[in-house]
Every structure is written in structure tokens, then in C-alpha cells.
N, C-alpha and C positions, 0 to 999 in steps of 0.2 A: 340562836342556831337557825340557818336557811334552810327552811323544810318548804317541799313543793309537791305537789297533788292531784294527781288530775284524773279528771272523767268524761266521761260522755264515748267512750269509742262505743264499736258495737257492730251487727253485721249488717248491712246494707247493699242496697243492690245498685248496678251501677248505674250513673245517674243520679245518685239519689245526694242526701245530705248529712251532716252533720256535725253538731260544734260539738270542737273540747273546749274544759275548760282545767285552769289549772289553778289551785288555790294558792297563795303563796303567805308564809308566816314566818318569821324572824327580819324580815326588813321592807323595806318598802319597793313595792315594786319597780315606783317611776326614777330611782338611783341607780337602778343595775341596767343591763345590757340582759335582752332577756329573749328567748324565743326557742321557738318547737324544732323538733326535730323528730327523723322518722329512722327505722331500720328493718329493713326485709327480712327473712331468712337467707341465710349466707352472703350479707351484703355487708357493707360497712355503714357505719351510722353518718346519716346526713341533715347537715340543716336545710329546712323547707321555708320556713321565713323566721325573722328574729326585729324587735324594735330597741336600736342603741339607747343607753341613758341620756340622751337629748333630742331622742323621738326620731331618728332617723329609721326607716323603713326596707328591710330587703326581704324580697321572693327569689326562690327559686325559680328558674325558667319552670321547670315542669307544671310548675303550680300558680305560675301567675294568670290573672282573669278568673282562677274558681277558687281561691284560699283570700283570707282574709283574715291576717292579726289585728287584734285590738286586745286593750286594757282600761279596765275600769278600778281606779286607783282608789276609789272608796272602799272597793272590795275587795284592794288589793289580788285580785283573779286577772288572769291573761285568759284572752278568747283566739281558737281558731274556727272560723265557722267555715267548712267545707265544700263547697257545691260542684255539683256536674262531676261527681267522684267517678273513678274507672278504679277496675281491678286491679292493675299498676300499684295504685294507692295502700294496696293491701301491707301493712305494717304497724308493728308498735309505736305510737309515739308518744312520744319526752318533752316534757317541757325540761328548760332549763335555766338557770342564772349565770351573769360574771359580774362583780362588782370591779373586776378591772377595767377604766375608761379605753376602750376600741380606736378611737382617733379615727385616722384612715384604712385601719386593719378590722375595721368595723365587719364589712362585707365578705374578707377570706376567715376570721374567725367565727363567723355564723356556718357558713356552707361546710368549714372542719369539723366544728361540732367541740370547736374550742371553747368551751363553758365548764365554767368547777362544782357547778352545784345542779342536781337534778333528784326527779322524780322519779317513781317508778317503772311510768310508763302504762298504756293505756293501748287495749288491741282495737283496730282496725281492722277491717274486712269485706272487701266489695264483690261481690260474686256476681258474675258476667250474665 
């Protein structure tokens, strides 16, 4: 069973920093199609960046030059470390899985939030 985990949000000021991290158990991270994702209040859920199963790499405009995905596959855990955060940022976010290979539909199913297996979810808060 693909169970996913995550922590690290928290309130922070803007400017400031912070990684999540997401655990992952039932498969191995570096086969899936994997990446975070955020959702405001009254907004719809968006992918911020995701790493395809053959290490392919997307950000979101918003978020490129301060977010940074990685994975460390011994630990099976995805990292997003956050920096030069703004209020903007303020949201739940989701890690998530697809064990369906992406191809060239890699980068519009990351920003849909086209993934079948998720987390929680983890709150975010940057206070101006």
C-alpha cells in the first residue's frame, strides 16, 4: 500500500525558510512520478514542482529560484526546501505519487495535480 507523509510546515515569516519533507512506504520512491503540491483556501490544488520517474525536473513559475525538490532514495523521503518564502505561499501542502509513466504529459500532469496517491497534507504560513 502507497502511504505518504509529510512534515516540516509551520508559521514563518516572510522571507524566511523551510523544508518539508515527505516520507514514503509501500514503494520506492525513485519508480514513481512524484512531487508536491499546494492549495489556498478557496483555490484549487496546484502542482509547485514534481520529479518524473527518470529524474525529469518541473517548477512552477511562481516558485522557481526559492523551492527546491530533491529525493534521497535511501530514505525513500522527498524534500522540498523553501526559501525567500512570501505570504503568497501560505497553503496546505501535499506530497504526492503516480506510478503511471508521464512521457511528454510529464509537466501538464504535475501543474493539474494529476497524481493518485497522496498525503495528508502539511500547513504552511507566512505572515507578512
Amino acid at each position: 500500500e502507497v502511504q505518504l507523509v509529510e512534515s516540516g510546515g509551520g508559521l514563518v515569516q516572510a522571507g524566511g525558510s523551510l523544508r518539508l519533507s515527505c516520507a514514503a512506504s509501500g514503494f520506492n520512491l525513485d519508480e514513481y512520478n512524484i512531487g508536491w503540491f499546494r492549495q489556498a483556501p478557496g483555490k484549487q490544488r496546484e502542482g509547485i514542482s514534481c520529479i518524473s520517474s527518470d529524474g525529469t525536473i518541473y517548477y512552477r513559475d511562481s516558485v522557481k529560484g526559492r523551492f527546491t525538490i530533491s529525493r534521497d532514495n535511501a530514505k525513500n523521503t522527498l524534500y522540498l526546501q523553501m526559501n525567500s518564502l512570501k505570504p503568497e505561499d501560505t497553503a496546505v501542502y501535499y506530497c504526492a505519487a503516480e506510478s503511471v509513466p508521464a512521457g511528454s504529459l510529464f509537466e501538464l500532469m504535475c501543474r493539474r495535480a494529476d497524481f493518485g496517491s497522496w498525503g495528508q497534507g502539511t500547513q504552511v504560513t507566512v505572515s507578512s
